[in-house]
Legacy VTK file of the C-alpha trace (Angstrom):
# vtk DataFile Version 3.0
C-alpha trace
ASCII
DATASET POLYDATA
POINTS 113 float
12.877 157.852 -29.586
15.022 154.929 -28.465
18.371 155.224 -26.266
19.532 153.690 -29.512
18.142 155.807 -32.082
19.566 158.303 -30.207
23.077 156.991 -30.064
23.001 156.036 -33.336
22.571 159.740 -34.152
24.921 160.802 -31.629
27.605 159.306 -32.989
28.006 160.284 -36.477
27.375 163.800 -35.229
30.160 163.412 -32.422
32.680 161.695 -34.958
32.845 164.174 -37.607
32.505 167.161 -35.051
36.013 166.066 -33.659
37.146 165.241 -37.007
35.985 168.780 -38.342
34.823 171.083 -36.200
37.565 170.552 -32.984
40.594 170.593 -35.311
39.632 174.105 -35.750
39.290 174.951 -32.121
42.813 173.714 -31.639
44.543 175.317 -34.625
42.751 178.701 -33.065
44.068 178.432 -29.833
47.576 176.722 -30.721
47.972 178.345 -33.530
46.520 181.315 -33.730
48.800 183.639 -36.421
48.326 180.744 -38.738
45.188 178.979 -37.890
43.768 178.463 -41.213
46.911 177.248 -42.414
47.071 174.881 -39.200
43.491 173.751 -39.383
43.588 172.668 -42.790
46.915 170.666 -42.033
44.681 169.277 -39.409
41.940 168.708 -41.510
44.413 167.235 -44.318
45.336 164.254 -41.665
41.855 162.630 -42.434
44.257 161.381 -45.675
45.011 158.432 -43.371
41.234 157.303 -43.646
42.416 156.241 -46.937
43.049 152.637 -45.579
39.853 152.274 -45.090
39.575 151.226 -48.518
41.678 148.310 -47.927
39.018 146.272 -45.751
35.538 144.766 -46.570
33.110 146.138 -46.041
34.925 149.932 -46.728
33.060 151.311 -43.476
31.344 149.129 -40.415
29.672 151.580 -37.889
30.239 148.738 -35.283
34.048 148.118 -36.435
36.773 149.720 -34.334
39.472 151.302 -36.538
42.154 151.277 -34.017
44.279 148.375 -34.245
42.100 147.144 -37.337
43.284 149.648 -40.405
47.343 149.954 -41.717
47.616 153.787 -41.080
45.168 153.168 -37.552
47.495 150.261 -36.263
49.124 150.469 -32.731
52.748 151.150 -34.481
51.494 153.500 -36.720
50.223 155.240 -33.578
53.528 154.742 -32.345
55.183 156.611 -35.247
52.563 159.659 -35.202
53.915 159.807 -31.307
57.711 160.319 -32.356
56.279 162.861 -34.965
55.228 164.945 -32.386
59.167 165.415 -31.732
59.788 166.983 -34.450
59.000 171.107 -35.038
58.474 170.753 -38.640
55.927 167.961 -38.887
54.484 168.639 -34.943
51.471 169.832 -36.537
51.062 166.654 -38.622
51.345 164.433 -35.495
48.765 166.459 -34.201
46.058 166.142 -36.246
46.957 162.360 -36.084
46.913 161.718 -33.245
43.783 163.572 -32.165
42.656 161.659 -35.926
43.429 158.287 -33.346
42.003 159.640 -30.306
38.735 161.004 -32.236
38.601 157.204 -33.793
39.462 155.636 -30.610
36.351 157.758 -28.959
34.258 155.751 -31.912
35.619 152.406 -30.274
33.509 153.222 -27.138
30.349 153.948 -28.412
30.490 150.115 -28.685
29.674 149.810 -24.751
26.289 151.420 -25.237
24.946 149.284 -28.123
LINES 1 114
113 0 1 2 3 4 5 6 7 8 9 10 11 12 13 14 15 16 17 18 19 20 21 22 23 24 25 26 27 28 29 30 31 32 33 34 35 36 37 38 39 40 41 42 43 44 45 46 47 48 49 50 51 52 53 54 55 56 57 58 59 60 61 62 63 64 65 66 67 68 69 70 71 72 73 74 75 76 77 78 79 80 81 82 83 84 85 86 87 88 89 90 91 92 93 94 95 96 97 98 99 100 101 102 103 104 105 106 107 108 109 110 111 112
């Protein structure tokens, strides 16, 4: 097997871990009385995905969503950020955020190709 074979498996694997599996691990430990409640609101911020429809092709393995999708856009980032702010939608601007950082992660697999 390849270097790239292998990163090309790597990375799907890696990207939907963070997107499904760590939201878990930090509704558990943040959020522990409610942490089905919280991971599900985590899970629930993969809604912003939905401007993925908006470009052509709908998904690029080599495109970098940060800074190229609406709801993935610098400001947008910016926005999540003051979320965070406020107690009632904290847990929102969580699971974007890490949503941006798990996508941003994506953006550096680049390098090794």
């Amino acid at each position: 097997m390849t270097t790239s074979n292998l990163l090309s498996i790597l990375q799907p694997v890696t990207h939907y871990s963070l997107h499904l599996l760590f939201p878990g691990l930090i509704a558990w430990i943040f959020f522990r009385r409610e942490w089905k409640k919280a991971w599900l609101l985590l899970i629930a911020t993969m809604l912003v995905d939905l401007d993925h429809l908006l470009a052509d092709p709908v998904f690029d393995p080599g495109r970098c969503s940060i800074g190229f999708h609406p709801l993935h856009s610098y400001y947008a980032i910016g926005v999540y950020f003051l979320l965070a702010f406020f107690p009632k939608a904290r847990i929102i601007a969580i699971g974007l955020l890490f949503h941006m950082v798990t996508d941003f992660q994506d953006c550096m697999w680049t390098v090794f190709y």
